[in-house]
C-alpha positions in Angstrom: -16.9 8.3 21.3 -14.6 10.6 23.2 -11.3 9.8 23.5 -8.7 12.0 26.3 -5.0 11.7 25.1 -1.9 13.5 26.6 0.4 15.2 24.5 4.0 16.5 24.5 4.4 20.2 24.9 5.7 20.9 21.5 3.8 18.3 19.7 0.3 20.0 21.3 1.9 23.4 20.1 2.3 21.9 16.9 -1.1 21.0 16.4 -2.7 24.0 18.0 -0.6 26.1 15.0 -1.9 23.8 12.5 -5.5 24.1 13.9 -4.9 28.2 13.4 -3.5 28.0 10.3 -5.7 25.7 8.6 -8.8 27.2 10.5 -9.6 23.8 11.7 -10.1 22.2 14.9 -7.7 19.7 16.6 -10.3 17.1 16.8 -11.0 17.4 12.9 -6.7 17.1 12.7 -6.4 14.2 14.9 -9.3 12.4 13.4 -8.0 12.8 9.7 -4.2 11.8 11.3 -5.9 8.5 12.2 -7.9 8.0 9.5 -4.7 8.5 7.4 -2.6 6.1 9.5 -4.9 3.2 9.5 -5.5 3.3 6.0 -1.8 2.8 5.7 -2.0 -0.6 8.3 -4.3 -1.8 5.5 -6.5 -3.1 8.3 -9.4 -4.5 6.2 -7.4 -6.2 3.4 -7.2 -9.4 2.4 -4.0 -11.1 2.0 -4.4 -10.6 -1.7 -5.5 -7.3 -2.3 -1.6 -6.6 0.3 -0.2 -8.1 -2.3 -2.1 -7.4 -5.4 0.4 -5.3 -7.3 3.1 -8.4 -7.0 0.8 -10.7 -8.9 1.1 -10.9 -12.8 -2.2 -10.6 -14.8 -3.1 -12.3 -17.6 -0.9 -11.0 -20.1 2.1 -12.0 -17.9 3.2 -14.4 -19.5 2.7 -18.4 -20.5 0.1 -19.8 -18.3 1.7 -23.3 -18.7 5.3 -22.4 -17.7 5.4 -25.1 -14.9 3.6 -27.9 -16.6 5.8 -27.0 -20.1 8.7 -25.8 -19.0 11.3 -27.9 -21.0 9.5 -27.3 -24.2 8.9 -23.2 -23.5 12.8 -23.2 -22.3 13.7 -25.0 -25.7 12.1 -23.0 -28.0 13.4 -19.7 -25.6 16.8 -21.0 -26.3 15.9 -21.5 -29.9 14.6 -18.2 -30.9 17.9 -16.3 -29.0 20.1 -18.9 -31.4 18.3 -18.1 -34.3 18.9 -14.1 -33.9 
């Protein structure tokens, strides 16, 4: 697909140096640019994997806390008297 966008003077200058100095083309540039930025939209990720690093894992703690929370409070409470 060819795509024709317009530039600012000093932001075509900036990438014509960067094409120079890095010995490749602006296309190649631009292309890795966009790659770069939609990777960072996280366009093809599910709800969870956006928030995948929030969740605990298994060894975060009691499964039960809701369902037991009284008794798992008490014995919290407990063990910090009993120090």
């Amino acid at each position: 697909m060819t795509l024709s966008i317009r530039l600012e003077p000093e932001l075509e200058r900036d990438l014509a140096l960067a094409a120079e100095r890095t010995g490749r083309s602006k296309s190649d540039i631009v292309k890795s640019c966009l790659r770069e930025h939609l990777a960072r939209l996280a366009l093809h990720k599910t709800p969870y994997e956006l928030g995948e690093d929030l969740f605990g894992g298994n060894d975060s703690g009691p499964v039960d806390l809701a369902e037991d929370r009284k008794a798992y409070l008490t014995e919290l409470l407990h063990a910090k008297h009993d120090r």
